[in-house]
Backbone of each chain as ProteinMPNN parsed JSONL, in Angstrom:
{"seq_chain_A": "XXXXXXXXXXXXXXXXXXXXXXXXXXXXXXXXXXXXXXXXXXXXXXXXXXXXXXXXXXXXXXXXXXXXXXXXXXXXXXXXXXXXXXXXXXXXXXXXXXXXXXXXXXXXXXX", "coords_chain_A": {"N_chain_A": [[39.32, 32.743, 200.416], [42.153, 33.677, 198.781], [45.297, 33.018, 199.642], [48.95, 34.141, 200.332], [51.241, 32.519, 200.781], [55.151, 32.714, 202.819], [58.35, 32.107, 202.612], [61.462, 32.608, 203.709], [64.523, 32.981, 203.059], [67.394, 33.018, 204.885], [70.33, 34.1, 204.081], [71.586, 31.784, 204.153], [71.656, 30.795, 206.385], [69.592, 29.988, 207.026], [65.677, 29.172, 207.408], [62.728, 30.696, 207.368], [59.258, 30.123, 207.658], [55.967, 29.168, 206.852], [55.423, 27.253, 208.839], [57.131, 27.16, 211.128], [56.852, 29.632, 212.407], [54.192, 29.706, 213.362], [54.334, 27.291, 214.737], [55.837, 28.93, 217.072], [54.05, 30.272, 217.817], [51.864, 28.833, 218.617], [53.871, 27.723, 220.846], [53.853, 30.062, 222.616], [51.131, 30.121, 223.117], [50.098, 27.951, 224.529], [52.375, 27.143, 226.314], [54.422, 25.04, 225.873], [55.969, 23.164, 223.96], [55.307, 20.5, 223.613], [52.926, 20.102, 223.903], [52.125, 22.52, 221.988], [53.221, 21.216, 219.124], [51.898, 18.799, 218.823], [49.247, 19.961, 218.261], [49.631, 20.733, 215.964], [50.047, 18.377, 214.761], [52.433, 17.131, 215.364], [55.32, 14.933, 215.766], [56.663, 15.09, 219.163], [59.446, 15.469, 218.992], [59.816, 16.114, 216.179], [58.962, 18.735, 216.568], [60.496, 19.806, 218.551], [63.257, 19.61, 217.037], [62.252, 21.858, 215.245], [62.562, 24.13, 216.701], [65.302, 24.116, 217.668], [66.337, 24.622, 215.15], [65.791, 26.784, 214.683], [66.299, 28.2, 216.888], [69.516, 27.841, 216.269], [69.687, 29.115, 213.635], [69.381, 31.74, 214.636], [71.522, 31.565, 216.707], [70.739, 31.799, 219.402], [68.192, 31.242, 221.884], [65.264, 31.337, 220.718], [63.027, 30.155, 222.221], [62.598, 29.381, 225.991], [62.895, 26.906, 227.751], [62.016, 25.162, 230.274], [63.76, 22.051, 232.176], [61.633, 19.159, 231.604], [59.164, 17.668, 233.453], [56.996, 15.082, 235.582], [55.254, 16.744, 234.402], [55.914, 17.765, 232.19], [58.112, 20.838, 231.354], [57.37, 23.62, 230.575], [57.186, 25.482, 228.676], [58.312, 28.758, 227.302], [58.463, 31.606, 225.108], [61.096, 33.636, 224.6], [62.168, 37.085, 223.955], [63.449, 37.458, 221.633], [62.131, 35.361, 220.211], [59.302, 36.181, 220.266], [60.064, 38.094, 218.727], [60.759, 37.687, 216.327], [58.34, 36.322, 215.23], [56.898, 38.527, 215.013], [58.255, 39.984, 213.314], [57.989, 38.032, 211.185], [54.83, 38.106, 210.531], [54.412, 40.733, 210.275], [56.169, 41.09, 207.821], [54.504, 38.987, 206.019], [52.162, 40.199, 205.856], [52.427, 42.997, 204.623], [53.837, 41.608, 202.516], [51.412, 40.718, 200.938], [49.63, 43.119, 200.986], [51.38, 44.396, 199.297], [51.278, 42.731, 196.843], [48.779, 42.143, 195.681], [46.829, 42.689, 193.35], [48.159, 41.057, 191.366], [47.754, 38.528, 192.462], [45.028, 38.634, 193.038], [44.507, 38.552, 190.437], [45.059, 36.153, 189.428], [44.091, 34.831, 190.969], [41.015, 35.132, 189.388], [41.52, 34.34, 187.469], [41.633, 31.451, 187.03], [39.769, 28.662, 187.55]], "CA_chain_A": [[40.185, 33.872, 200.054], [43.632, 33.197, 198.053], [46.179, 33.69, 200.31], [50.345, 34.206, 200.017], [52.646, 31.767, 201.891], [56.342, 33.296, 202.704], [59.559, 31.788, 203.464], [62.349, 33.604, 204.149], [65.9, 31.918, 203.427], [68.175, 33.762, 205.738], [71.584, 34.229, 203.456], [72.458, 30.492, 203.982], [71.654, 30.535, 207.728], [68.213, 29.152, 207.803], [64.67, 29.537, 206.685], [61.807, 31.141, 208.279], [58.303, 30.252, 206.945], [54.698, 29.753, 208.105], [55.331, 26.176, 209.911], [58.316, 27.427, 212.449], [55.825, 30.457, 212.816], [53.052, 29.026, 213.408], [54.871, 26.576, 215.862], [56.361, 29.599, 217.621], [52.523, 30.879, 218.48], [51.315, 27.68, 219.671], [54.446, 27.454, 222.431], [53.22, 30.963, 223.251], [49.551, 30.004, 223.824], [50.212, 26.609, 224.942], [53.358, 26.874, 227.449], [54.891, 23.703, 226.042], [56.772, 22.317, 223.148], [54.929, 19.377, 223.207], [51.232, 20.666, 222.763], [52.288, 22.892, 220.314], [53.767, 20.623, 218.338], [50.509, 18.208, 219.071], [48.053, 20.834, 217.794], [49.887, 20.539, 214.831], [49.98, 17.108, 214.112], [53.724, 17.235, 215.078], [56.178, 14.619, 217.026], [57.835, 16.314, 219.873], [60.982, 15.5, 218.04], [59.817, 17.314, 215.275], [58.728, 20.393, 217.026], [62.158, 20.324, 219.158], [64.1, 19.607, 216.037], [62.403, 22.891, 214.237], [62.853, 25.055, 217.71], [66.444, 23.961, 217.794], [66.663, 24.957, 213.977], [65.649, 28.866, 214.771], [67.767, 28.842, 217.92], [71.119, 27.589, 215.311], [69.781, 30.259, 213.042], [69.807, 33.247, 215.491], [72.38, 31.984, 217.217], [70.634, 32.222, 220.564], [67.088, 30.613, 222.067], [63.765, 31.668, 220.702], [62.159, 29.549, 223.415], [63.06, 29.163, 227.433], [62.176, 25.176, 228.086], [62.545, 24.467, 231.173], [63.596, 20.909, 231.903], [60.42, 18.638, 231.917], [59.192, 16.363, 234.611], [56.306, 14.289, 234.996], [54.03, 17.477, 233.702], [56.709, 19.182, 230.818], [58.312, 21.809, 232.395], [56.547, 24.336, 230.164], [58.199, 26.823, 227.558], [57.757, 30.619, 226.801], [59.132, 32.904, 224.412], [62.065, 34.748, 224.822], [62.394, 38.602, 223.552], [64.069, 37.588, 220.267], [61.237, 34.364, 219.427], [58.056, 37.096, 219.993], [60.476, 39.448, 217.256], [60.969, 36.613, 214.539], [56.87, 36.424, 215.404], [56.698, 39.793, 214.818], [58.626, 39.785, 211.374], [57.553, 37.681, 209.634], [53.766, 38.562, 210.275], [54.702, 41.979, 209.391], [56.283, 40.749, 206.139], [53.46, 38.747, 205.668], [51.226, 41.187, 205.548], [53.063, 43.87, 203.631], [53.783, 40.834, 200.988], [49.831, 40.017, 200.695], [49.044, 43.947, 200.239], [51.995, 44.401, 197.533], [51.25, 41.613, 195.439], [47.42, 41.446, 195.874], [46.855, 42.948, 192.085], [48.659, 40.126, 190.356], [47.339, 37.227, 193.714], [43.497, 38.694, 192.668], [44.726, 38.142, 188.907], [45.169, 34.853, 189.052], [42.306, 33.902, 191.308], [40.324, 35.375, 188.292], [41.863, 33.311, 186.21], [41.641, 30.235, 187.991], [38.415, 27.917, 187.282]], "C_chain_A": [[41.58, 33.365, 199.713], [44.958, 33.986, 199.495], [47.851, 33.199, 199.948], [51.145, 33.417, 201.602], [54.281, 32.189, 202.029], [57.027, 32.393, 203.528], [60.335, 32.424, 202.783], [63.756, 32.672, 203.946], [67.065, 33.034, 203.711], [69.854, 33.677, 205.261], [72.398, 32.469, 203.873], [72.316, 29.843, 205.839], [70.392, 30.054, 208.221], [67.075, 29.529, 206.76], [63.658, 29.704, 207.524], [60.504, 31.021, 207.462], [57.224, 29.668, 207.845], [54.586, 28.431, 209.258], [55.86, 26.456, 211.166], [57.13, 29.051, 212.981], [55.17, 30.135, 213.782], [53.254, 28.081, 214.944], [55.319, 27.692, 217.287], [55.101, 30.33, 218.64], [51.914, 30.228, 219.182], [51.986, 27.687, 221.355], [53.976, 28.667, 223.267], [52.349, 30.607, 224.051], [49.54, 29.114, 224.923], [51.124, 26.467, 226.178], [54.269, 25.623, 227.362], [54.631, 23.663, 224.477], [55.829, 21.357, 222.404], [53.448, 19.308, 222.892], [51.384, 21.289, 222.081], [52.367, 22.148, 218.993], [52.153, 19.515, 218.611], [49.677, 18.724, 218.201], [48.631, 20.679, 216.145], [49.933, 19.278, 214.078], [51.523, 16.577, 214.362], [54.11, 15.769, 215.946], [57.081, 15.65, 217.83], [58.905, 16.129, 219.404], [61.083, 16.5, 217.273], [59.903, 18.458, 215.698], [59.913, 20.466, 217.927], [62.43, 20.507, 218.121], [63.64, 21.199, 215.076], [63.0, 24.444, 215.485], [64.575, 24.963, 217.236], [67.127, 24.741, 216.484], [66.626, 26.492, 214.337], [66.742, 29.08, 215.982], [69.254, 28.476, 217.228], [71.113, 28.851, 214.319], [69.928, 31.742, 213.577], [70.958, 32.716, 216.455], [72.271, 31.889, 219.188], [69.057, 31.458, 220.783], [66.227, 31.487, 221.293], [63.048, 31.119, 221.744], [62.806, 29.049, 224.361], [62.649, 27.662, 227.344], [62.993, 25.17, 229.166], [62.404, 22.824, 231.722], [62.058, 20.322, 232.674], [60.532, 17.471, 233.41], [57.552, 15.67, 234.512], [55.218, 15.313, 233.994], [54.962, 18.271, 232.484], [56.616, 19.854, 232.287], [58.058, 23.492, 232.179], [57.711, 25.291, 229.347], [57.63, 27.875, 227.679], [58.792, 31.017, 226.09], [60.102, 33.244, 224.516], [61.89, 35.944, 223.984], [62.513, 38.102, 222.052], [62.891, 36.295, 219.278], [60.229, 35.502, 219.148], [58.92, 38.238, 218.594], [60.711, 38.759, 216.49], [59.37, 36.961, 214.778], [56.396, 37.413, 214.27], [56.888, 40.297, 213.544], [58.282, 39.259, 210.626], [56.072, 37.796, 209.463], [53.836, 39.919, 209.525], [54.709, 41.662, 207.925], [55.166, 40.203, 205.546], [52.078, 39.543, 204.858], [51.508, 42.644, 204.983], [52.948, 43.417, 202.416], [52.102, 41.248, 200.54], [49.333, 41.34, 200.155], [49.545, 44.243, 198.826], [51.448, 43.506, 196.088], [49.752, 41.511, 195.361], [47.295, 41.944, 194.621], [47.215, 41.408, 191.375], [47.882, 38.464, 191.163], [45.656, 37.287, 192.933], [43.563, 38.454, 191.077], [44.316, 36.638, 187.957], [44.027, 34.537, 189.679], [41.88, 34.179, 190.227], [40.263, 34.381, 187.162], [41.628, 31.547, 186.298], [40.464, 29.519, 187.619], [37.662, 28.106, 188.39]], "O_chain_A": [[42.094, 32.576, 200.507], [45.203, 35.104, 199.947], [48.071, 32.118, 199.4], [51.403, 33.688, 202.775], [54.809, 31.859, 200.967], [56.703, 31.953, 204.631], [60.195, 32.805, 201.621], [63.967, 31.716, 204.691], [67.528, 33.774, 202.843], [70.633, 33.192, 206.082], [73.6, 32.213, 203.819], [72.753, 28.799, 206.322], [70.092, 29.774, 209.382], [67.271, 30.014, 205.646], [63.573, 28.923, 208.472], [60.475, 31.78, 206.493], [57.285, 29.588, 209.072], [53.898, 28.487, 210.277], [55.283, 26.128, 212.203], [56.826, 29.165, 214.168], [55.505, 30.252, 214.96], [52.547, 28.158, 215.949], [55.132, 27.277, 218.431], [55.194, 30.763, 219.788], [51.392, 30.62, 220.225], [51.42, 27.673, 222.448], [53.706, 28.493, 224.455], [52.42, 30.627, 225.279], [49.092, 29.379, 226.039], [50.731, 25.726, 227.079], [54.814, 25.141, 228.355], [53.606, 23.962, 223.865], [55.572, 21.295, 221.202], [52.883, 18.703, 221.98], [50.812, 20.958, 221.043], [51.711, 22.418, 217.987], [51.198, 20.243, 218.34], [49.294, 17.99, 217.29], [47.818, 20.507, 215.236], [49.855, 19.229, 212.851], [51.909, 15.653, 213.646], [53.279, 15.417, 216.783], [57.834, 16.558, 217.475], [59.515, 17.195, 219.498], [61.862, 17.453, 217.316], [60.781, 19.241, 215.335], [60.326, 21.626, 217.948], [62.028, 21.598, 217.715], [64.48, 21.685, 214.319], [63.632, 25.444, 215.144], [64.999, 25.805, 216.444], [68.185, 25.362, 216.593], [67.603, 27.224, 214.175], [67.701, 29.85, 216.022], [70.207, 28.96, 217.84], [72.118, 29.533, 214.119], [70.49, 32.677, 213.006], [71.415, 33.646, 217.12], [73.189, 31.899, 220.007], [68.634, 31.018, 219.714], [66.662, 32.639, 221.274], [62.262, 31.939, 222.218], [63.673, 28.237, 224.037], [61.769, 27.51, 226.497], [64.224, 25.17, 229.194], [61.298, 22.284, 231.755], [61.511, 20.705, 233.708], [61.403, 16.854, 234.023], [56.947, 15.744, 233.443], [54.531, 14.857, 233.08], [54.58, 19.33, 231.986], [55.99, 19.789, 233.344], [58.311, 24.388, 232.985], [58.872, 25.59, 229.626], [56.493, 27.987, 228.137], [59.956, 30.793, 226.422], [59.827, 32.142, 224.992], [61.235, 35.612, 222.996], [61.591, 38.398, 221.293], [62.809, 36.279, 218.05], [60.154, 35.896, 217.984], [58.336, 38.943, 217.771], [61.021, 39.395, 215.483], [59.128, 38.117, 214.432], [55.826, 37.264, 213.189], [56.071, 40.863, 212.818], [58.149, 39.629, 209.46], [55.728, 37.622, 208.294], [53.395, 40.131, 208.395], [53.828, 41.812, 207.08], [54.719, 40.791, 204.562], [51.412, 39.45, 203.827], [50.544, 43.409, 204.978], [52.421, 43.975, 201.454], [51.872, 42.172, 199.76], [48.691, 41.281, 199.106], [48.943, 44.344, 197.757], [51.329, 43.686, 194.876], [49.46, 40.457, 194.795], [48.307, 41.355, 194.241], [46.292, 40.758, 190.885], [47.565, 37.491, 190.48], [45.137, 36.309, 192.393], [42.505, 38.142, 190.532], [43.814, 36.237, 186.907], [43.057, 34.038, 189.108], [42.351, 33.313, 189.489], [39.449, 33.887, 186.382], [41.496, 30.736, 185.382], [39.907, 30.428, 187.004], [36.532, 27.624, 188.457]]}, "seq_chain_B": "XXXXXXXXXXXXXXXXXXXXXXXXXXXXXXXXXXXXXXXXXXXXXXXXXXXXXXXXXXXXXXXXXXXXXXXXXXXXXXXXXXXXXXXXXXXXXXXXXXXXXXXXXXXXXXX", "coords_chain_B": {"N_chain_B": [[72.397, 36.619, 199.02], [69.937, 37.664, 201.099], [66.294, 35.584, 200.352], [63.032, 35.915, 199.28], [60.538, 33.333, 199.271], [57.618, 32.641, 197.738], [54.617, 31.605, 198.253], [51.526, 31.139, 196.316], [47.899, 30.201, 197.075], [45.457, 29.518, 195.876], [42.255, 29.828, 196.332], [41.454, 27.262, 197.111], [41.221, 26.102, 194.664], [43.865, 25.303, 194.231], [47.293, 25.887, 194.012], [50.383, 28.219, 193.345], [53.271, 27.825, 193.219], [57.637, 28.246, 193.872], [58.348, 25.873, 192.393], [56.706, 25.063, 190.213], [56.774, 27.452, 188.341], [59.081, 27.941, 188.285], [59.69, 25.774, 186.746], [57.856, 26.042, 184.175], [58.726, 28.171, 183.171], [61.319, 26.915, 182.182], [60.545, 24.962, 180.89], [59.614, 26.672, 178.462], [62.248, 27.779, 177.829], [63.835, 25.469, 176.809], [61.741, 24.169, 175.312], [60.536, 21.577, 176.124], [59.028, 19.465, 178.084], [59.935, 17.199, 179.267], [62.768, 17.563, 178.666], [62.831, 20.044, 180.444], [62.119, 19.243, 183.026], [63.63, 17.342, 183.899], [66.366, 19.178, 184.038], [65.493, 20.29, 186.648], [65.982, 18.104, 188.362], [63.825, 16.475, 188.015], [61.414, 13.608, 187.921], [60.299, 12.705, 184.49], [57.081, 12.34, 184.764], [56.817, 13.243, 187.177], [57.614, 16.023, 186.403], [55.297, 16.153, 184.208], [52.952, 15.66, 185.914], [52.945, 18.391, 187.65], [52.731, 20.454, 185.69], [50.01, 19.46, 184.67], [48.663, 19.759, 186.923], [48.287, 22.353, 187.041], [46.661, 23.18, 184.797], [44.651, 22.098, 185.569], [43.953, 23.697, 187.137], [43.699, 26.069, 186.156], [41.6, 25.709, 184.46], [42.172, 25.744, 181.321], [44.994, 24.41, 179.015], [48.616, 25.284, 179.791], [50.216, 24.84, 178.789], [51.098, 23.423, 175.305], [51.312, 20.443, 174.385], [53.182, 18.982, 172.081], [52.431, 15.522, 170.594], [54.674, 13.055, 171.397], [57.133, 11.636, 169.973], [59.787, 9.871, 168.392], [62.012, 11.874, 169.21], [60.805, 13.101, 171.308], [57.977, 15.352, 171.267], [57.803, 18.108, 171.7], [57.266, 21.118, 173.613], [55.388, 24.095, 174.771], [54.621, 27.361, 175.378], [51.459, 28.171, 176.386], [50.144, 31.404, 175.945], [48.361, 31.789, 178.291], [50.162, 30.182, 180.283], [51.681, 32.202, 180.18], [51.691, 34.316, 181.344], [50.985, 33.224, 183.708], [53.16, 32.948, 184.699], [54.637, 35.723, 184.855], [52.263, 36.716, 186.591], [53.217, 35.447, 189.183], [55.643, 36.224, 189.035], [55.803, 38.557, 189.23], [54.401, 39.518, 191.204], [56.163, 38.16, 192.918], [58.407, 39.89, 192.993], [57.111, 42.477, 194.079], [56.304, 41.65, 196.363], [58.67, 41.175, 197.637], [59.835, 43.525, 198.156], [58.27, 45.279, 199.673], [58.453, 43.863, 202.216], [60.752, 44.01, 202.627], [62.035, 45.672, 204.772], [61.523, 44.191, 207.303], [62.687, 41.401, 206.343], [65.397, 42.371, 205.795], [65.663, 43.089, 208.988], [65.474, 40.391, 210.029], [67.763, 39.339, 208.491], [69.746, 40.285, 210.036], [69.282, 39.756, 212.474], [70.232, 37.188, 212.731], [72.799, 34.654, 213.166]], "CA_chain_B": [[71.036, 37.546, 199.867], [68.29, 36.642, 201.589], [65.251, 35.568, 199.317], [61.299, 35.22, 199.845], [59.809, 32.541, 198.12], [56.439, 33.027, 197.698], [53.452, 30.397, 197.228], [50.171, 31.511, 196.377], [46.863, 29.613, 197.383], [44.177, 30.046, 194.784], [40.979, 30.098, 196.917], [41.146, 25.554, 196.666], [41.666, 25.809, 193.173], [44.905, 24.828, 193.988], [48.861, 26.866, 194.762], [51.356, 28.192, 192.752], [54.662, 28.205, 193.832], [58.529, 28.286, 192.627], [59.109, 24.974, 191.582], [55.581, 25.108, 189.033], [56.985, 28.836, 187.688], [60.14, 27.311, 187.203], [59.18, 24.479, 185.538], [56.896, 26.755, 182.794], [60.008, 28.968, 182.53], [62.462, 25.718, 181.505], [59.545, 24.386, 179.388], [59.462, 28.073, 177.658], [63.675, 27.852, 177.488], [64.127, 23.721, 176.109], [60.473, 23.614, 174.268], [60.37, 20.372, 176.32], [58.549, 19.017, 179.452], [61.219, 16.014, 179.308], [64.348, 18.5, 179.696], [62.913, 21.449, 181.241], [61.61, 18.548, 184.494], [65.144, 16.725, 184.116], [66.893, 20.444, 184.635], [65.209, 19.941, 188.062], [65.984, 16.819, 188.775], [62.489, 15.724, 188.217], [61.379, 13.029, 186.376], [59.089, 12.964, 183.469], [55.879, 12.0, 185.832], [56.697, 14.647, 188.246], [57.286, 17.286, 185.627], [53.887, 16.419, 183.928], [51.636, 15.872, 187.105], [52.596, 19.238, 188.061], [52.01, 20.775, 184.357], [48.853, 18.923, 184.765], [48.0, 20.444, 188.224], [48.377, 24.134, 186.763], [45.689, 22.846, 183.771], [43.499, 21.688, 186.296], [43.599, 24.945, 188.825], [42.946, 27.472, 185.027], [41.105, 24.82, 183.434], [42.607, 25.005, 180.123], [45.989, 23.975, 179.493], [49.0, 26.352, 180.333], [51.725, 24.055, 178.005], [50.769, 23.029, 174.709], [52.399, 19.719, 174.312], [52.586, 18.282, 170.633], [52.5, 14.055, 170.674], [56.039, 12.944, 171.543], [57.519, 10.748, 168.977], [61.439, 9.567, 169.25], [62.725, 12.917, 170.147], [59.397, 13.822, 171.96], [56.731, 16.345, 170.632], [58.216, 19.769, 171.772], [56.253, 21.684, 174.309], [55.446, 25.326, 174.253], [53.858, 27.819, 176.521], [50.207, 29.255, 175.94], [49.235, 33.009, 176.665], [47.803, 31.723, 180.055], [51.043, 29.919, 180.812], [52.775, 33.182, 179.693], [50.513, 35.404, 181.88], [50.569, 33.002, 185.391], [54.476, 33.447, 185.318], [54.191, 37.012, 185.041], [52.083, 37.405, 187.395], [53.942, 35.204, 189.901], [56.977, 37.012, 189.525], [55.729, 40.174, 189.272], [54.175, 39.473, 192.857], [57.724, 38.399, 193.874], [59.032, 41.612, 193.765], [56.714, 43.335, 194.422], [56.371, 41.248, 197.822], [60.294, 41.232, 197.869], [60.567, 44.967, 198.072], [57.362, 45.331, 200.621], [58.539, 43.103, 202.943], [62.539, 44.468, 202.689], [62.782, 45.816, 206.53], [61.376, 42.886, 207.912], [63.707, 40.748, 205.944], [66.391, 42.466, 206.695], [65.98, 43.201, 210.273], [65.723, 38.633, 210.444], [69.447, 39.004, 208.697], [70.553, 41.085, 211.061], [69.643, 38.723, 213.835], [70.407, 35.681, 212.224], [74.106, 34.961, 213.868]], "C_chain_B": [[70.228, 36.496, 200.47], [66.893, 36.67, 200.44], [64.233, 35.274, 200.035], [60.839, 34.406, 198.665], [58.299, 32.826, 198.571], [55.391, 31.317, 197.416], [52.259, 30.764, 197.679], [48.674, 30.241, 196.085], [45.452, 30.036, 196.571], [42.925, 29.473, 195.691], [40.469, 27.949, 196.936], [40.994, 25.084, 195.541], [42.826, 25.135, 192.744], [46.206, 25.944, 194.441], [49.68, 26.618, 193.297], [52.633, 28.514, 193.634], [56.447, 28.453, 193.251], [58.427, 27.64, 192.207], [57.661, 24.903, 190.888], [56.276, 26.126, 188.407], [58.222, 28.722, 187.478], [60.041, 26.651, 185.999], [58.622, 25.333, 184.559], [58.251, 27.553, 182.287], [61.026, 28.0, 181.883], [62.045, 25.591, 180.623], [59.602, 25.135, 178.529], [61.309, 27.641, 176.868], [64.01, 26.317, 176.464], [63.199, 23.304, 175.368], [60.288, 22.281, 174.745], [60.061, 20.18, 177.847], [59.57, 18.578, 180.19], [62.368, 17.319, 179.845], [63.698, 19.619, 180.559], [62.444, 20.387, 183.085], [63.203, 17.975, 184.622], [66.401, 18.477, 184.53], [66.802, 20.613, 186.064], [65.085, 19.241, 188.783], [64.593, 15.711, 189.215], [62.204, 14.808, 187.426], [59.941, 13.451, 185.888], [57.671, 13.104, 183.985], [55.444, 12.984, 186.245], [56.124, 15.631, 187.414], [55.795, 17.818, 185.372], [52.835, 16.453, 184.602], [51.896, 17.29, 187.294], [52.138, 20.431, 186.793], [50.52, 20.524, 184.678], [47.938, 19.559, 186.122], [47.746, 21.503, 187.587], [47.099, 24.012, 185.228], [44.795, 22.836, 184.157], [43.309, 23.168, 186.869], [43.268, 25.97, 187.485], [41.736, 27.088, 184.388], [41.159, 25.144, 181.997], [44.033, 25.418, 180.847], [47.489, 25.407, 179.289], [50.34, 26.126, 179.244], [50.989, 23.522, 176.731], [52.051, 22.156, 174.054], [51.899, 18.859, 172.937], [52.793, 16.767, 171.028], [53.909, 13.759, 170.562], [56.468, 11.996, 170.061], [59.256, 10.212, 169.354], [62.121, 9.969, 169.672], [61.809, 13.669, 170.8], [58.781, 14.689, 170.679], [57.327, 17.695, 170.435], [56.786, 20.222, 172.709], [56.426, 23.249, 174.402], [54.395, 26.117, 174.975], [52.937, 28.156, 175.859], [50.877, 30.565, 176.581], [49.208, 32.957, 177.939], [49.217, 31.42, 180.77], [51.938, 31.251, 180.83], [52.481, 34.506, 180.969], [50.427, 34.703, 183.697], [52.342, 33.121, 185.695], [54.941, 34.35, 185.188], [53.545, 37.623, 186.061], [52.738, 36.809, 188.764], [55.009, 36.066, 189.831], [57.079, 38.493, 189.744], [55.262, 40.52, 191.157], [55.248, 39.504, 193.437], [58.231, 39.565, 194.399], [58.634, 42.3, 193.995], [56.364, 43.029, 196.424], [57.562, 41.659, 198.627], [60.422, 42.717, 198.819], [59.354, 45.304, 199.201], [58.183, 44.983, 201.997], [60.055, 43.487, 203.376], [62.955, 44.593, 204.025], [62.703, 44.891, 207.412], [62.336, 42.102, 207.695], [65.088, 40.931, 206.422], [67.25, 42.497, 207.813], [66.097, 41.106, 210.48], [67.655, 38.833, 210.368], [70.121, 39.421, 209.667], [70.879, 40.23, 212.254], [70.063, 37.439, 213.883], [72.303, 35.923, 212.746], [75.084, 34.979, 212.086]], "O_chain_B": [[69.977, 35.292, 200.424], [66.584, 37.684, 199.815], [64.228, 34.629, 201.083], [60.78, 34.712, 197.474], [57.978, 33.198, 199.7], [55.53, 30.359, 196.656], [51.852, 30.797, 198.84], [48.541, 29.585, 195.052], [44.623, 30.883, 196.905], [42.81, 28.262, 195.5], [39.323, 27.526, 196.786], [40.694, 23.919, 195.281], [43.053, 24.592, 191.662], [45.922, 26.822, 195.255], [49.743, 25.668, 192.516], [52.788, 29.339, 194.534], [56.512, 28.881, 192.099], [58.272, 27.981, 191.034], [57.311, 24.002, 191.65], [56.636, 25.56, 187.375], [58.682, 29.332, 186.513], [60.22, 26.864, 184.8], [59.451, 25.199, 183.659], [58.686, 27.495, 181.137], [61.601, 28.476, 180.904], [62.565, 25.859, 179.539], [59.668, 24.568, 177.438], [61.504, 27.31, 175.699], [64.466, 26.458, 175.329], [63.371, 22.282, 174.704], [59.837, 21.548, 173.865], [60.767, 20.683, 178.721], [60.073, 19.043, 181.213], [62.642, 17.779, 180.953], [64.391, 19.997, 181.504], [62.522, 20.983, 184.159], [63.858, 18.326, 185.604], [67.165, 18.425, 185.494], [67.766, 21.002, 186.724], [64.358, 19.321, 189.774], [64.371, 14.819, 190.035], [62.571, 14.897, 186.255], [58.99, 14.068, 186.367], [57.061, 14.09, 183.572], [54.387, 13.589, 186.063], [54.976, 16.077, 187.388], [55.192, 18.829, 185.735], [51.83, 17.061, 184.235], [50.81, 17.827, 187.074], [51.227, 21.222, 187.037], [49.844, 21.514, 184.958], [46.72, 19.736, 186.148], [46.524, 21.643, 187.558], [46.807, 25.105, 184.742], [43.849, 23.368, 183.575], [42.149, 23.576, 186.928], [42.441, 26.825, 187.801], [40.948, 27.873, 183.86], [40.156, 24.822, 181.359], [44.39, 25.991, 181.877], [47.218, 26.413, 178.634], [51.202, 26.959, 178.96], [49.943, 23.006, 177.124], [53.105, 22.528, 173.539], [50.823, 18.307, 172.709], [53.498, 16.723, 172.036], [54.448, 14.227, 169.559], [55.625, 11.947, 169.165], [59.748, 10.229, 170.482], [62.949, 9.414, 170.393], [61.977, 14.886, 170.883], [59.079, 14.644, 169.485], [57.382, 18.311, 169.371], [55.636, 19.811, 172.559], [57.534, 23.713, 174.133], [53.309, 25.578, 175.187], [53.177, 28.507, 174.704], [51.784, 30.697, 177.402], [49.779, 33.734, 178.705], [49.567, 32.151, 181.697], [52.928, 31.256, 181.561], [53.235, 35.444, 181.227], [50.001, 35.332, 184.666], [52.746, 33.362, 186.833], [56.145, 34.183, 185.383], [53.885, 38.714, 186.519], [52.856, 37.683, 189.623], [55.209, 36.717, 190.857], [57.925, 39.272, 190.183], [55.644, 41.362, 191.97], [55.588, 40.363, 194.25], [58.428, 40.063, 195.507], [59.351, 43.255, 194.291], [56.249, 43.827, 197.354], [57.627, 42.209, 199.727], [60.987, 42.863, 199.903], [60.029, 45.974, 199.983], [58.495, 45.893, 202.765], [60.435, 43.206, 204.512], [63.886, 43.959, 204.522], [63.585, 44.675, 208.243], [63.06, 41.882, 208.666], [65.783, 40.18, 207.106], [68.446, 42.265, 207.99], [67.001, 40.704, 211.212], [68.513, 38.683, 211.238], [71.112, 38.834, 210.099], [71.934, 39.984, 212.839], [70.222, 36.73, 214.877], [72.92, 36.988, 212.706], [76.294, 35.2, 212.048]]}, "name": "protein", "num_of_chains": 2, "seq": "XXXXXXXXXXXXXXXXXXXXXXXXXXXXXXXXXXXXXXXXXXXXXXXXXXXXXXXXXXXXXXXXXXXXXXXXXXXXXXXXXXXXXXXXXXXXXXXXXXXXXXXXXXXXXXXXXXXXXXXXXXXXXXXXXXXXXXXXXXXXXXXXXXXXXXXXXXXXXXXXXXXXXXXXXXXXXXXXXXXXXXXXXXXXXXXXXXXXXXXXXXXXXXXXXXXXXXXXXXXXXX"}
């Protein structure tokens, strides 16, 4: 099935698209930074370095980490990470119905 | 503003995204692969592998490029090429304008 990828560039203050997502669901499931970022193929660098990026863009955490020890000290959510979540699935799936006419167009067209 | 870029996944046929639906729009504006990839700081290579991707994912070609010679060939959109950046952009906004409260409510929280 053809599907629509969205990023979001936040007036100069960031960009929201399906990797930092995506990452944001894992620390959910997962409780930790560092299997999230794992499941993805990530270094924990990386997956800090994109956390750190959404908490500079809001301004404020998306994700609690508490400091690690020999087991990680496990992450969760905060209020304002589950509502980026929340948005941009929404959008997501608003985009995908709007545009599906011209998305099923091109599949057609497509070989 | 805030913008959504869009990139659509043709079923493993392949993705369109901006920088392909640029590129066809330059090529359309300069009649040339050569400047419309140098406009985007791409080189010649780039330009044409991704020309060449968007040939492959319709199977015919989307640019009809005459044989270069000392000031190149001149390149020049088909129908199809005329017709997949159409319907990309027509998706845009129509995603754009879907997706609006979501979007907005991010600026809002974005510091």
């Amino acid at each position: 099935m053809a599907r629509l990828m969205l990023r979001i560039d936040l007036d100069g203050k960031g960009s929201i698209g399906p990797g930092k997502v995506r990452l944001l669901e894992l620390i959910d499931e997962h409780g930790s930074i560092r299997r999230a970022g794992s499941t993805l193929k990530m270094s924990y660098a990386r997956a800090w370095g994109l956390v750190h990026d959404l908490n500079e863009t809001f301004g404020k955490p998306v994700v609690n980490a508490a400091p690690g020890g020999k087991h990680g000290g496990g992450a969760t959510l905060t209020p304002l990470g589950r509502a980026v979540i929340d948005a941009y699935r929404t959008a997501e799936r608003r985009a995908e119905r709007a545009a599906r006419p011209q998305i099923q167009g091109l599949v057609r067209r497509a070989k």
